[in-house]
C-alpha positions in Angstrom: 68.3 70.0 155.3 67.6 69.9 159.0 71.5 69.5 160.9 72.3 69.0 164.3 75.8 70.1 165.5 77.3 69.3 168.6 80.4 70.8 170.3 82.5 67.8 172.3 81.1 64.6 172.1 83.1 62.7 174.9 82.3 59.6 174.0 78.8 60.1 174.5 76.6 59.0 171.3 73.7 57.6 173.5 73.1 60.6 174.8 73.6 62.9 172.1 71.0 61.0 170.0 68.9 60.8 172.6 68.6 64.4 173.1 68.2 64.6 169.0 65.3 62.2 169.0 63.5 64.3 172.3 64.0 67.2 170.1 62.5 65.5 166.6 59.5 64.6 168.9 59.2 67.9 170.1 59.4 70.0 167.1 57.8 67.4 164.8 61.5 67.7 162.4 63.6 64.6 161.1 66.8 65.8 161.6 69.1 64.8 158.7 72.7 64.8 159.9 74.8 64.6 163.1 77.9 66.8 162.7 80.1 66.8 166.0 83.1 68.8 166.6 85.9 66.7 167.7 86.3 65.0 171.2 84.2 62.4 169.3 86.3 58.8 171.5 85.6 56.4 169.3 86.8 54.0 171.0 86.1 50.3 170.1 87.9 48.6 173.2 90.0 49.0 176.4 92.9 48.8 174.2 92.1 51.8 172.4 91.6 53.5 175.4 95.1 53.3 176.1 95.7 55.6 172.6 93.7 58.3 174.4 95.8 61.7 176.4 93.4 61.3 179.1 94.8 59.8 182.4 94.1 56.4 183.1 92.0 56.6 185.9 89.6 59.0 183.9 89.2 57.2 181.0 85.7 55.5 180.2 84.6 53.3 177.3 81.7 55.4 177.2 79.0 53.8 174.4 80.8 54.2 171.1 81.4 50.5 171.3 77.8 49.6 171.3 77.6 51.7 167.6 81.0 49.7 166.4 79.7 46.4 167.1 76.2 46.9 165.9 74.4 46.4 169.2 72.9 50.0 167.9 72.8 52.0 165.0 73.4 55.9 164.8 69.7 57.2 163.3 71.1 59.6 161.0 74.3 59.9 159.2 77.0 61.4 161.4 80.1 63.5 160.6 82.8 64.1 162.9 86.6 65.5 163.0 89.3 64.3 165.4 90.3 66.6 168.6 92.5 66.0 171.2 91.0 63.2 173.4 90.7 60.6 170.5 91.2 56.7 170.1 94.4 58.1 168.1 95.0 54.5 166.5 91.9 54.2 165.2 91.6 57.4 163.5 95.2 57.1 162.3 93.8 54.6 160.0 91.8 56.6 158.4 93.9 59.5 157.4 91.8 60.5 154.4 88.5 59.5 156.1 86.0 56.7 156.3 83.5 54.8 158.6 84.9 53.8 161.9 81.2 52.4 162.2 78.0 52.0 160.3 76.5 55.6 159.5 79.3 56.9 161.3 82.1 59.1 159.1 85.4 60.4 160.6 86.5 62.9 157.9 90.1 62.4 158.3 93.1 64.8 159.1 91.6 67.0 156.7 88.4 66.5 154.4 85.8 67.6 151.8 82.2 65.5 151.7 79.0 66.5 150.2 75.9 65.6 151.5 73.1 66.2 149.2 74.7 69.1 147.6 75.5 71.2 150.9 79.5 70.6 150.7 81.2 70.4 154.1 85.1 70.5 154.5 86.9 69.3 158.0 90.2 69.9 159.6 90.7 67.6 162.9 92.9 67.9 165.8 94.7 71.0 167.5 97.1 73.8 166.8 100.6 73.7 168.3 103.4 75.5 166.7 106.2 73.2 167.3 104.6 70.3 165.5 102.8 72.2 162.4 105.5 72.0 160.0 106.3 68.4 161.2 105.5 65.3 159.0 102.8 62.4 160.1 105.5 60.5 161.6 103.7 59.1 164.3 102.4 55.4 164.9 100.9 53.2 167.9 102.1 51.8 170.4 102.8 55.8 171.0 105.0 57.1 174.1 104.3 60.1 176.2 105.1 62.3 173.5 103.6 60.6 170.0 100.5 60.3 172.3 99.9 63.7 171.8 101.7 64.9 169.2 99.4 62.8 166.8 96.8 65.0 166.8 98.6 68.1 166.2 97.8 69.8 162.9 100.1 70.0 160.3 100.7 72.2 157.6 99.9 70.1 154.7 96.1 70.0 155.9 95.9 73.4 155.6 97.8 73.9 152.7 95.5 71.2 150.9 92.1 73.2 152.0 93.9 76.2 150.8 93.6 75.0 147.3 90.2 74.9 147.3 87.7 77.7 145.7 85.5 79.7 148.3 82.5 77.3 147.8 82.0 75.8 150.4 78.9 75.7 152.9 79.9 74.4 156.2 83.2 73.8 158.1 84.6 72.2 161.2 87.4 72.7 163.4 88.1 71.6 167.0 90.1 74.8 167.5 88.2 78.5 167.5 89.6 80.1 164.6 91.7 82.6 166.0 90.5 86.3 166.2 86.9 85.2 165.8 85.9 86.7 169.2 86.3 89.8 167.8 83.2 89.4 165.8 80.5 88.2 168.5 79.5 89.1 172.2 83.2 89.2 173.9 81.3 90.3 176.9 79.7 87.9 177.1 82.1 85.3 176.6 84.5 86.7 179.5 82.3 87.0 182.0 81.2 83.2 181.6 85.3 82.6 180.6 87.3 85.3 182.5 90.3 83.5 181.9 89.9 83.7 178.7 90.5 87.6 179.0 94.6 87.8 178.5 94.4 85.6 175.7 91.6 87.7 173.8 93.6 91.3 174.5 96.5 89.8 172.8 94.6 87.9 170.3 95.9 84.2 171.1 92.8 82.6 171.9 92.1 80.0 168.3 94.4 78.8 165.9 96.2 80.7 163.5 95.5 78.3 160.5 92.0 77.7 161.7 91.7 81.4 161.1 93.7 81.9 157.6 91.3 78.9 156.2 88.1 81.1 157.5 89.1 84.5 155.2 90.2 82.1 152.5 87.5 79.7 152.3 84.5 82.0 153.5 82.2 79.3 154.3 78.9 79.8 154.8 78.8 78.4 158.5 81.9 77.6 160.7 81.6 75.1 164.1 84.0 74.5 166.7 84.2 73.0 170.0 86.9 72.6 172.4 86.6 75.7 174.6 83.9 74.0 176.2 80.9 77.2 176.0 78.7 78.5 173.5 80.0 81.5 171.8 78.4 82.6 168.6 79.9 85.5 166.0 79.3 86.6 162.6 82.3 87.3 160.4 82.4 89.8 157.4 84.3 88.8 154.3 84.4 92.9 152.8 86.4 91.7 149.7 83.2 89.5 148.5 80.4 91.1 150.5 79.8 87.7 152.3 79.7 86.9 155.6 80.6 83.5 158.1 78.4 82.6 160.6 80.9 80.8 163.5 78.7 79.2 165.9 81.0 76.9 169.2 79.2 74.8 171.3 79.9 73.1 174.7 80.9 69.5 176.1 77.9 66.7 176.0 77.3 67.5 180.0 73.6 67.9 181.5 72.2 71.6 181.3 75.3 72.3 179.4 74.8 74.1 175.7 76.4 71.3 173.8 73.6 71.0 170.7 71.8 73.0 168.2 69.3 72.6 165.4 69.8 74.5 162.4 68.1 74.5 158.6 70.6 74.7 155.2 69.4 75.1 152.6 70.1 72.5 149.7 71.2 73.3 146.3 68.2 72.8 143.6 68.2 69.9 141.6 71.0 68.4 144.0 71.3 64.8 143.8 70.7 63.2 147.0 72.9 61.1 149.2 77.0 60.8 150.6 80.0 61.8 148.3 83.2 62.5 147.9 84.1 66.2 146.2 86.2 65.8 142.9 88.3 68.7 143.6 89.4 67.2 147.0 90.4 64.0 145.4 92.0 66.1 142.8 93.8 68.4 145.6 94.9 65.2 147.4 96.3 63.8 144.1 98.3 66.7 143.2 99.7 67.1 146.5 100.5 63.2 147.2 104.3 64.6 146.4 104.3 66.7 149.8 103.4 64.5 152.3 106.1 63.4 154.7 106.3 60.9 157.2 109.6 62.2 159.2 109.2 64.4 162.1 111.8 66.8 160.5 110.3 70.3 159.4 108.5 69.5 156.0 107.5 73.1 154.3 105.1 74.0 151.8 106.3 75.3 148.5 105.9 79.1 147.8 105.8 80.8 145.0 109.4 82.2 145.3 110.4 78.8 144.2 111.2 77.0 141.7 108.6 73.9 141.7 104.6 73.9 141.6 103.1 76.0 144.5 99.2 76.6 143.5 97.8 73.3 143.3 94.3 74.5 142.6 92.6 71.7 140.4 92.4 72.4 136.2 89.6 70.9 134.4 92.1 68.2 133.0 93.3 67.2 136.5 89.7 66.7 137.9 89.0 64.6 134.6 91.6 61.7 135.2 90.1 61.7 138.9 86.7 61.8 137.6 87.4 58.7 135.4 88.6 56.6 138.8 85.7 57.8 140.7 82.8 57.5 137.9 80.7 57.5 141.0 81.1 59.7 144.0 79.4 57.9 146.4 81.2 56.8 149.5 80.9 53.3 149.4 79.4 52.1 152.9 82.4 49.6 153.3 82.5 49.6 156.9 84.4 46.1 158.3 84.7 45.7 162.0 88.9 44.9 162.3 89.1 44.7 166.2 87.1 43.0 168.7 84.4 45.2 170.3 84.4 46.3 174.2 82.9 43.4 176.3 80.8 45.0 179.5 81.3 41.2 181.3 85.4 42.1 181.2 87.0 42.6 184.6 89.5 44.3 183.6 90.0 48.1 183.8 93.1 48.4 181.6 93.7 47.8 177.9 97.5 47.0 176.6 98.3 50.0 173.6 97.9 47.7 170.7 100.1 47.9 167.1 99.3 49.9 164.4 97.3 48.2 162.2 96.3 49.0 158.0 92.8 49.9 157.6 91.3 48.0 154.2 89.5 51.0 153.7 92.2 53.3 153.4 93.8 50.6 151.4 91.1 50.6 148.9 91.0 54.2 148.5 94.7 55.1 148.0 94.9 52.6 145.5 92.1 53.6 143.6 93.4 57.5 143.8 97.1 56.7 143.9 98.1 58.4 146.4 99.7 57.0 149.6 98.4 55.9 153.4 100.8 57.6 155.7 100.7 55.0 158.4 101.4 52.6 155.8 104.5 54.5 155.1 105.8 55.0 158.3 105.3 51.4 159.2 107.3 50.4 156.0 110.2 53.1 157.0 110.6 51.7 160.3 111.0 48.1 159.3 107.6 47.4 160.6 105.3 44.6 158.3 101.8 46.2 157.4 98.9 44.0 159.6 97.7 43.0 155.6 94.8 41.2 157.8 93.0 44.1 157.3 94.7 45.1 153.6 93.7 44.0 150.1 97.7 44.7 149.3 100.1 41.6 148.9 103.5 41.5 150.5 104.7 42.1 146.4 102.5 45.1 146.2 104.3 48.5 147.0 102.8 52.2 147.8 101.8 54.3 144.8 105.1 56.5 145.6 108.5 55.0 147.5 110.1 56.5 150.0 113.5 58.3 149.7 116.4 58.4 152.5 115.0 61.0 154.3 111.5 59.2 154.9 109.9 61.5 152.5 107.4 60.4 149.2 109.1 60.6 146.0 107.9 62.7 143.3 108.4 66.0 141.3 108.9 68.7 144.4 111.7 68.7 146.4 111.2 70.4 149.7 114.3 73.0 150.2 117.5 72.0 152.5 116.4 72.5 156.4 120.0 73.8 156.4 118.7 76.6 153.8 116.2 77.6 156.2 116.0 79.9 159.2 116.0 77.3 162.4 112.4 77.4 163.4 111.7 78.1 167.3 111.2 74.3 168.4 113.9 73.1 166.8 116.4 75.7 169.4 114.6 75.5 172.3 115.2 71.3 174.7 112.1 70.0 174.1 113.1 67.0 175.9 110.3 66.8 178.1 106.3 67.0 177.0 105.5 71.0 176.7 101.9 69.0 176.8 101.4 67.2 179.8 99.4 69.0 183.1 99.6 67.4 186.5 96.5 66.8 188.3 95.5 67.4 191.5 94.9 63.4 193.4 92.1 64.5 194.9 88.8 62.3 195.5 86.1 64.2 194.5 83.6 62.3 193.8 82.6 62.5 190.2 79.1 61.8 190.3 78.2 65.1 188.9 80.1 64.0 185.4 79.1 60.5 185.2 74.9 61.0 186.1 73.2 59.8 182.9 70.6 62.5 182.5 68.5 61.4 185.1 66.3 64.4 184.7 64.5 65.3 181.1 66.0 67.2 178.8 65.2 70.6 180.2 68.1 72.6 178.5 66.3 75.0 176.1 67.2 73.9 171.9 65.5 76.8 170.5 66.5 77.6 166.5 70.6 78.3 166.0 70.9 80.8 168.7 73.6 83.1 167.3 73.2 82.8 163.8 71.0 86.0 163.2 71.8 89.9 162.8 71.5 90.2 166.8 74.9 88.8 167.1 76.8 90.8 164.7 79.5 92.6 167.2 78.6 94.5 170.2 81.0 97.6 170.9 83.9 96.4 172.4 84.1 97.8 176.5 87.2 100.9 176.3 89.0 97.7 179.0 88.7 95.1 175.8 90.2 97.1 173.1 91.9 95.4 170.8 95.1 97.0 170.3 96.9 94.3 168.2 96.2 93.5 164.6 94.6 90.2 163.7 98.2 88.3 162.3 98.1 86.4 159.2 99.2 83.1 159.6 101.0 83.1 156.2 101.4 78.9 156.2 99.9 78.4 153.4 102.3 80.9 150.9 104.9 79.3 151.3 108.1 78.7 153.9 107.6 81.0 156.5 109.7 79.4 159.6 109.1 82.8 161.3 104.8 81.6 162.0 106.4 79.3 164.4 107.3 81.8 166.5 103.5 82.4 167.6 103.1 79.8 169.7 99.4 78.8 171.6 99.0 78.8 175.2 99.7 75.2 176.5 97.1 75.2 179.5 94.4 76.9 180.6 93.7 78.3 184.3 90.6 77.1 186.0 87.3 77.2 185.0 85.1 79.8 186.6 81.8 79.3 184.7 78.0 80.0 186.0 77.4 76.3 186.7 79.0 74.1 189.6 83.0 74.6 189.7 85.0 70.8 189.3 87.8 70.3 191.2 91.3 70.4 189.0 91.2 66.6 187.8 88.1 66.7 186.5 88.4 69.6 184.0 91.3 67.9 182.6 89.3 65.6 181.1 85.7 67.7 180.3 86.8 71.8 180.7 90.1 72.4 179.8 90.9 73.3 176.4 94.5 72.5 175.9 96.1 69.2 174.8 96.8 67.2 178.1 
């Protein structure tokens, strides 16, 4: 199966599939599937606009829109997590995935898919310690602070990937998995990135769950974005003999390395087409119990406990998910619910618009029963669901209530915060957004970042650069030794408020890259890798 990954789409879906269809005609291939690392802006309208961290004078409709209201069509089925500049309402609708527009698939906070027979799992959004252990508590209209924090990863993601067996052929992050540059050219990847150098000595350049999925999971391939370069590595899993081959990619920018062609293999005999995986759905109904809509901490269980901790799917639990789902296909059930960006509007500013129930998220709870979490929150602030886009009646309730402390009912209990060490975030005044970056008001102009690829695509797409024995890890420069052991994030065992501790970087210096140098406002938006 011929893929094409990309690294940050921005919003840029013209161009992407432009590039892929120079590169079909160039090669003589049919590429088979778009998967794009996060940054994807699907954003439908100038309302959702509003729902995007980016500053309001940087933000651009780009030409999702044109996709959503069938003006065009993607050419191949497309894949993509969520990052940190996202139409957050939109994708908040689609917690457990689905199409935000025809042959277009978000995979949800976390996901498992299979197309035909190469199974590809996806966690979206960004690492920051003081929200991990939070519940999804968020909903639009956002403030300064839900406008971020609502794509920060939370622990029940990766506990639910945890649970699955090491099968899996492809995954996606935004984030770098963290330690990875030990295990590729970190020569390299200063001297285009020398900021990057301080972070890499004291190994806190990824994310910490991003890196305890990669030695649990061992996927065959890994892809990221966010970092805005290319940086290639090729991990070694000793304890099975395997290995990970971790490939990054750039932002969708002209003679930028923001695409690459690559060949997986499928499975013999594997039937062809779009599915859900049965032991997801069987993860996700097991673990319905956990999930929490309060922005208290909500921990995993561990096995020092006294409830269910390894929710690893039996043959018996994949059978009564199996008889809901007698057929795995993802329905293509795609419904436009909001009007479509109109280029003859005058106006350069949306209004942040109500959350709103997505009917497809609707129809797949209920058919799984488990719960939306937007739904839930909605219902626990006194909010009614927007059934306009809902097949539930005002009589119908969630497949689980809600107790007093905003949590789902069910068999596990989470322990007493007060039982629990106070985690970091909780002692330090948080009372203003650790997020937010001030820009420089300059006035550059910004030609150089809008131009729409006026020249040809000249950017060499040669076979997956990186993905061979060549870059297996060069000796590390006596200057780069690592000195600190690779931490394991231990999230995933159990309570462990002590993780929080290890908090990322909030902002990035400058960019100091090869190509021409942007002025401060414009690498908030295209080159810096932290949440704005």
């Amino acid at each position: 199966m011929k893929i094409a990954v990309e690294g940050c789409a921005h919003g840029e879906l013209e161009k992407i599939y432009d590039v892929i269809a120079e590169l079909e005609q160039q090669q003589n291939v049919k590429v088979d599937l778009l998967i794009c690392c996060g940054d994807f802006q699907s954003t439908r309208n100038l309302d959702d606009l509003d729902c995007m961290a980016v500053p309001p004078k940087h933000r651009d409709i780009c030409t999702f829109y044109k996709y959503y209201n069938g003006e065009k069509r993607a050419p191949m089925l497309t894949l993509f997590i969520g990052g940190n500049h996202e139409a957050s309402n939109y994708l908040q609708e689609l917690p457990y995935g689905g199409w935000v527009a025809p042959n277009i698939y978000y995979m949800g906070y976390a996901g498992v898919v299979n197309v035909n027979g190469v199974r590809i799992a996806g966690i979206s959004g960004i690492y920051k310690a003081h929200d991990y252990f939070r519940g999804h508590f968020e909903a639009a209209p956002y403030n300064d602070s839900t406008l971020r924090s609502v794509y920060h990863q939370r622990q029940l993601e990766v506990f639910r990937l945890s649970q699955l067996t090491p099968k899996i052929d492809v995954c996606i992050s935004h984030d770098w998995p963290l330690g990875v540059t030990k295990y590729g050219n970190v020569g390299q990847l200063i001297r285009f990135k020398p900021f990057f150098r301080d972070e890499i000595e004291n190994n806190t350049l990824g994310s910490p769950p991003c890196e305890e999925l990669l030695h649990k999971l061992r996927p065959k391939y890994w892809f990221s974005a966010h970092l805005h370069c290319k940086f290639s590595a090729v991990v070694p899993h000793d304890e099975e003999g395997s290995e990970t081959k971790f490939l990054a990619l750039d932002k969708c920018l002209p003679k930028r390395r923001f695409l690459q062609l690559l060949d997986i293999e499928e499975p013999e005999n594997a039937e062809k087409g779009f599915f859900y995986d049965l032991e997801w759905l069987t993860v996700l109904s097991q673990t319905n119990s956990l999930l929490s809509v309060q922005r208290t901490p909500n921990y995993m269980p561990g096995p020092n406990g006294n409830e269910r901790f390894d929710f690893r799917p039996t043959e018996d639990e994949m059978k009564i998910v199996r008889d809901k789902f007698p057929d795995l296909r993802i329905p293509e059930n795609f419904q436009k619910i909001s009007p479509a960006y109109n280029p003859n509007d005058n106006r350069r500013h949306g209004t942040m618009p109500e959350a709103q129930v997505n009917m497809q998220t609707t129809t797949f709870c209920d058919k799984l029963g488990i719960d939306d979490p937007l739904s839930l929150v909605l219902l626990l602030s006194g909010k009614e669901l927007n059934y306009s886009t809902s097949n539930m009646s005002h009589e119908e309730t969630p497949a689980s209530t809600l107790d007093d402390t905003g949590n789902v009912s069910g068999n596990f209990s989470p322990p007493p915060a007060s039982d629990l060490p106070k985690p970091v975030w909780m002692m330090e005044d948080r009372s203003g957004d650790p997020d937010k970056i001030d820009l420089d008001d300059d006035d550059e102009d910004e030609a150089a970042l809008a131009e729409a690829f006026t020249a040809k695509y000249s950017t060499p797409f040669k076979s997956v650069l990186g993905l061979s024995s060549e870059t297996k890890p060069a000796s590390t420069p006596n200057r780069m030794k690592m000195t600190l052991p690779s931490p394991k994030f231990e999230s995933c065992l159990g309570t462990n408020a002590e993780s929080v501790e290890k908090k990322m970087p909030e902002s990035v210096e400058e960019e100091a890259t090869p190509v021409k140098k942007f002025k401060r406002r414009n690498q908030e938006i295209y080159a810096t890798p932290s949440d704005e």
